[in-house]
Each structure stands twice: as structure tokens, then as C-alpha cells.
C-alpha positions in Angstrom: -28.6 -7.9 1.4 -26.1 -8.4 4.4 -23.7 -11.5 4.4 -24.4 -13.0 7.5 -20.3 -14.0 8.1 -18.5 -10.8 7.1 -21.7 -8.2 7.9 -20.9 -6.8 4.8 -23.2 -5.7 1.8 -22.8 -8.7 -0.6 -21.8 -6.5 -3.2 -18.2 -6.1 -1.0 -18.5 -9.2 0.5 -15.0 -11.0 0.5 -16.0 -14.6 2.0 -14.4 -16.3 -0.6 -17.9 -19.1 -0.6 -20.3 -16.2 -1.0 -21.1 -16.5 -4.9 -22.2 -20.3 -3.9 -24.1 -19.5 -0.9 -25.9 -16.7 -3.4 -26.3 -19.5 -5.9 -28.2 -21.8 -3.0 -30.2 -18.6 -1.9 -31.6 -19.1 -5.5 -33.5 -22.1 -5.0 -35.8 -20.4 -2.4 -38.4 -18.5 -3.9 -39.1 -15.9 -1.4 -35.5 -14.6 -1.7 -34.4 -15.8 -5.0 -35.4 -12.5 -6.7 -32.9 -10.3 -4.2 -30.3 -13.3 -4.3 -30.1 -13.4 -8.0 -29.8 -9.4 -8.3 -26.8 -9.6 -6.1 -25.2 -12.6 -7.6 -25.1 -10.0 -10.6 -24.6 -6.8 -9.1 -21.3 -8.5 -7.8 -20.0 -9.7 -11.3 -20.8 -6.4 -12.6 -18.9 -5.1 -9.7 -15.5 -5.6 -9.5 -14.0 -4.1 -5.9 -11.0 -1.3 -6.5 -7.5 -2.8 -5.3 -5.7 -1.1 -3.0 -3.3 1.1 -4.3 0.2 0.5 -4.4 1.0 3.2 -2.1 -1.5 2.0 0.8 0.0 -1.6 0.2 3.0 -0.2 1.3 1.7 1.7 4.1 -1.0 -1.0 5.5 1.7 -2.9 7.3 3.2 0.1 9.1 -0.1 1.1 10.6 0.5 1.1 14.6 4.1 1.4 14.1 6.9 3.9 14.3 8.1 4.3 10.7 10.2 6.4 8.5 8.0 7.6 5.3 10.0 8.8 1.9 7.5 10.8 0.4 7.6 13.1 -2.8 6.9 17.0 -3.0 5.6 18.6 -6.0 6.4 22.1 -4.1 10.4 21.3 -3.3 10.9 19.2 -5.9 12.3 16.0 -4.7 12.0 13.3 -2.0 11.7 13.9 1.7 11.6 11.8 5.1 8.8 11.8 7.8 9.6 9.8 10.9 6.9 9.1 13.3 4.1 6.5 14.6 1.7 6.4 11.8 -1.9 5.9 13.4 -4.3 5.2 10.1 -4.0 4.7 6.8 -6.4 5.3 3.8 -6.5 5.2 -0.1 -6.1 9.5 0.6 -4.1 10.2 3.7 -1.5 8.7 5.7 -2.1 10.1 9.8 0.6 10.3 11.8 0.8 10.6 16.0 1.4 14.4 16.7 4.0 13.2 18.9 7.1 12.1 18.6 7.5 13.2 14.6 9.7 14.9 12.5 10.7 15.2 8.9 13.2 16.9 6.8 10.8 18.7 4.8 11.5 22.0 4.2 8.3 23.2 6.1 8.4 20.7 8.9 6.7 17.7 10.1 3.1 17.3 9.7 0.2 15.1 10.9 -1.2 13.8 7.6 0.5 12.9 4.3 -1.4 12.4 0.9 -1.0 9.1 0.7 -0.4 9.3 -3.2 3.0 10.9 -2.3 4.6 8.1 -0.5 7.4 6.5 -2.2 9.5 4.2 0.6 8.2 2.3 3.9 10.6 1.1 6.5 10.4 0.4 10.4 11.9 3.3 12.1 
């Protein structure tokens, strides 16, 4: 089942009325069956958080910022400057223009997102 607000499976559905509108679904009986199967599936479910890291990220998206990020390789902390285009829970993309770090190897387009330390507005 679809929510018909969001367009989202009801399992991810985040309209915050949808467990009531699943609970009125219940009272028809040519639906009930699927309705009450979600309602559960979606207590049994509990949706992942964002990670700290992509919280930090999220509001930068579309902006020129200035990432501190951590490196396993060169031990210790490094800056990448440049508009970052998307960010996921894996990788923070960044426009191949206009970047630059002061990483030992250079700048780069994507950055494991899991290494970001520091946000702020370049």
C-alpha cells in the first residue's frame, strides 16, 4: 500500500496521521486485511535515523562549504572546500569545479560521508 499524501510505501510513510488513517482503513472489509498488515509492518518497523554525519551535511547541500573530514591513510583531519551537490548516508558529492582541499592527494569529487567531522558555509 501507497499513502495517498506522501506517495510513499506506508511502511516509510512519515505523515504524522497515517497510523489513524490505517486504523480507519480497518473498518472496511475489502481493505482491512492489507490495512491491518501495514499498521504492523510499521510498528515492527522502525525507520533508521540519519546519521549524525549526514545531519551535519543535509543543510549544506546546494551550498559552497568547507568539509573537515578524517583520513585513516594520513592520519589526521583535513579540509575540502567546494559546492557540495548531494548528500547520502555513504557519500558526500561535491561540484568538480571550483574545489580544493588540503589533503595530501588533492581535492576529490566524493567524500565517504562517515569521515566528515566539521560543517561550515564557506
Amino acid at each position: 500500500m501507497y499513502c495517498a499524501r506522501c506517495n510513499n510505501d506506508i511502511v516509510n510513510c512519515t505523515c504524522p496521521d497515517i497510523e489513524d488513517r490505517l486504523k480507519g482503513l480497518m473498518k472496511n472489509p475489502v481493505v482491512s486485511p492489507a490495512a491491518e498488515q501495514n499498521l504492523r509492518a510499521r510498528i515492527e518497523f522502525k525507520p533508521k535515523e540519519k546519521s549524525k554525519e549526514l545531519q551535519i551535511v543535509s543543510e549544506f547541500v546546494g551550498k559552497k562549504a568547507s568539509i573537515t573530514f578524517e583520513s585513516k591513510r594520513h592520519n589526521g583531519l583535513f579540509t575540502q572546500t567546494g559546492k557540495i551537490i548531494s548528500a547520502s548516508e555513504e557519500m558526500v558529492v561535491f561540484d568538480p569545479f571550483g574545489r580544493y582541499s588540503d589533503y595530501p592527494e588533492g581535492a576529490f569529487d566524493c567524500l565517504n560521508t562517515s569521515r566528515v567531522r566539521e560543517v561550515k558555509e564557506a
